[in-house]
C-alpha positions in Angstrom: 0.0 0.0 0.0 1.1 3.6 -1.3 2.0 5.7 1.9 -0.9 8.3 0.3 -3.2 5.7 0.8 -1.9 4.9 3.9 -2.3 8.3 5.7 -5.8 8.8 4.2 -7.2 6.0 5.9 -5.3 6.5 8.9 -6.7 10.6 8.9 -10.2 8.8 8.2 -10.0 7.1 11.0 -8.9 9.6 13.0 -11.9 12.1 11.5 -14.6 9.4 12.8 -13.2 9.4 16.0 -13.2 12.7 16.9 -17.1 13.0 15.5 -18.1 10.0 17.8 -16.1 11.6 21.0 -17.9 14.5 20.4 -21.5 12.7 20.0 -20.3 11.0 22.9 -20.4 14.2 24.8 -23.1 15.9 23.5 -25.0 12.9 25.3 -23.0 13.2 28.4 -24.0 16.7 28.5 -27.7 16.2 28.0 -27.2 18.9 24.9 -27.6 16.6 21.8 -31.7 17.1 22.2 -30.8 20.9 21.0 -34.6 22.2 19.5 -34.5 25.2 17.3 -38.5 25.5 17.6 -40.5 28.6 19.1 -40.7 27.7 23.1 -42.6 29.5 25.9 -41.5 29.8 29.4 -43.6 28.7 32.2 -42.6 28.7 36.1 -43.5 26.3 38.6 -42.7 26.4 42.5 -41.9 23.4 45.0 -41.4 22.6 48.2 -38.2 20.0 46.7 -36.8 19.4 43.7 -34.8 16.3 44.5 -32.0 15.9 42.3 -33.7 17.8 39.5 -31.3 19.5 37.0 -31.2 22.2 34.2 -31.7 21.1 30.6 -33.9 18.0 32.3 -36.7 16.9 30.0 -40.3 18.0 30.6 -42.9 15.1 29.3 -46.3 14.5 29.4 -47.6 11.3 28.3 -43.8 10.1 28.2 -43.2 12.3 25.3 -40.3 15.2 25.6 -42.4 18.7 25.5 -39.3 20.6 26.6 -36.5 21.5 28.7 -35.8 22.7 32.4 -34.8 25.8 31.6 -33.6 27.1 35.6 -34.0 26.2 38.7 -33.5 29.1 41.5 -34.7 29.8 45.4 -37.5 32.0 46.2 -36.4 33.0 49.2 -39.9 35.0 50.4 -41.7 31.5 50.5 -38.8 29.2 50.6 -39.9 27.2 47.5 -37.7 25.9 44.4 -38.7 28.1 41.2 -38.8 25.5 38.2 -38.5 27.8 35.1 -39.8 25.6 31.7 -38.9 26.1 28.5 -41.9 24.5 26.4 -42.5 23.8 22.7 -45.1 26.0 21.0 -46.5 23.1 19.1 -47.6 21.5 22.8 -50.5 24.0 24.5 -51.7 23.0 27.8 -54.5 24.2 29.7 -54.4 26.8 32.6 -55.1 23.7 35.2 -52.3 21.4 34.1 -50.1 19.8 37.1 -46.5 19.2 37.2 -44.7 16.6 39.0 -41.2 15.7 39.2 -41.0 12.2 38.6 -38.1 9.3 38.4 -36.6 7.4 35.1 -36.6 4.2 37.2 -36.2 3.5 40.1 -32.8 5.5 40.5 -32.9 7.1 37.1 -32.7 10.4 36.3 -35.5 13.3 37.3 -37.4 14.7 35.2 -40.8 17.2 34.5 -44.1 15.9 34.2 -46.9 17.0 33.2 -50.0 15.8 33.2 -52.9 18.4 31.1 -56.0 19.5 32.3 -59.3 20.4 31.1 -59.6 23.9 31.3 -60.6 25.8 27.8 -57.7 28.2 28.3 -54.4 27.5 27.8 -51.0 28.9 29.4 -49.5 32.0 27.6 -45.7 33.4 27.7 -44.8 33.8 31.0 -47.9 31.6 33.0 -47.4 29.7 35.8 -48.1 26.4 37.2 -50.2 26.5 40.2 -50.6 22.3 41.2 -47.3 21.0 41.6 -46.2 17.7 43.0 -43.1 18.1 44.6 -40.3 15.0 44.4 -40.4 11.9 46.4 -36.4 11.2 48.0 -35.9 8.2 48.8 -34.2 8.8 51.8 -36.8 10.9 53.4 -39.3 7.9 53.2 -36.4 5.0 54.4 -36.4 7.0 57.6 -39.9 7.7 57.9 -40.2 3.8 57.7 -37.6 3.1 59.8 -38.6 5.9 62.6 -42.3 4.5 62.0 -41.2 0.9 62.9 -38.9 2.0 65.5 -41.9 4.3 67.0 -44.2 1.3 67.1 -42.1 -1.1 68.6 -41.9 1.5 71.2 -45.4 1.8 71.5 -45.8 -2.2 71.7 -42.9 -2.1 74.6 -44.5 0.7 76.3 -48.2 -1.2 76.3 -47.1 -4.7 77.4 -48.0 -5.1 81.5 -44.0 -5.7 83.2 -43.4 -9.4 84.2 -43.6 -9.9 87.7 -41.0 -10.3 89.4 -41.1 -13.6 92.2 -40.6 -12.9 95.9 
């Protein structure tokens, strides 16, 4: 083989390497789903977010309607401000709820949203007034094991003490 030939193939491969590392990152980043469509912003507040994260999809029937667009603190009512960035092709009524739900059970967070049936829907700006906040999973491994700790207590507490002989 010709060394022309040899460096072509060998620049080739090197081309198709650099395109995969960089689709490769693109989808470590969460930034290959990059939508040049018209969007409209919509805020939401919660009492926790959980590990919710910026550029996190927002779906409703398990399709992706749009991105997390920033999360911030109110810090007047102590709530998580979810700011949404939402296709213009998906219009949702006025009483549509958001929750922030699991891929899995240890998956990634993500917005969903689940419409409503109210005539109007949400212009430029609107907010999201029902709003499910996330479930951790540690929060409810210790309210289980404080629960079972606190009724063993209770069952100790209840049974008469064993006599003792004289």
């Amino acid at each position: 083989m010709s060394r022309e030939k040899t460096d072509f193939w060998v620049g080739l491969f090197i081309l198709l390497g650099a395109v995969a590392l960089a689709f490769l990152a693109l989808r470590a980043g969460n930034l290959s789903a990059f939508s040049f469509a018209p969007t409209y912003t919509l805020s939401a507040k919660f009492d926790n977010v959980g590990g919710l994260k910026a550029r996190a999809a927002v779906k409703s029937a398990g399709v992706v309607v749009g991105r997390v667009a920033n999360i911030s603190f109110d810090d007047k009512t102590f709530q998580a401000v979810v700011t949404v960035n939402l296709e213009k092709a998906y219009q949702f009524p006025k009483d549509t709820s958001a929750s922030i739900l699991t891929s899995g059970l240890l998956g990634e967070q993500y917005l969903g949203l689940t419409a409503g049936s109210e005539e109007e829907n949400f212009t430029d700006g609107g907010n999201i007034r029902y709003t499910q906040s996330a479930v951790v999973l540690e929060q409810l491994i210790s309210q289980f094991l404080y629960g079972t700790a606190e009724k063993q207590g209770a069952n100790a507490a209840s049974e008469p003490a064993a006599k003792s002989p004289n």
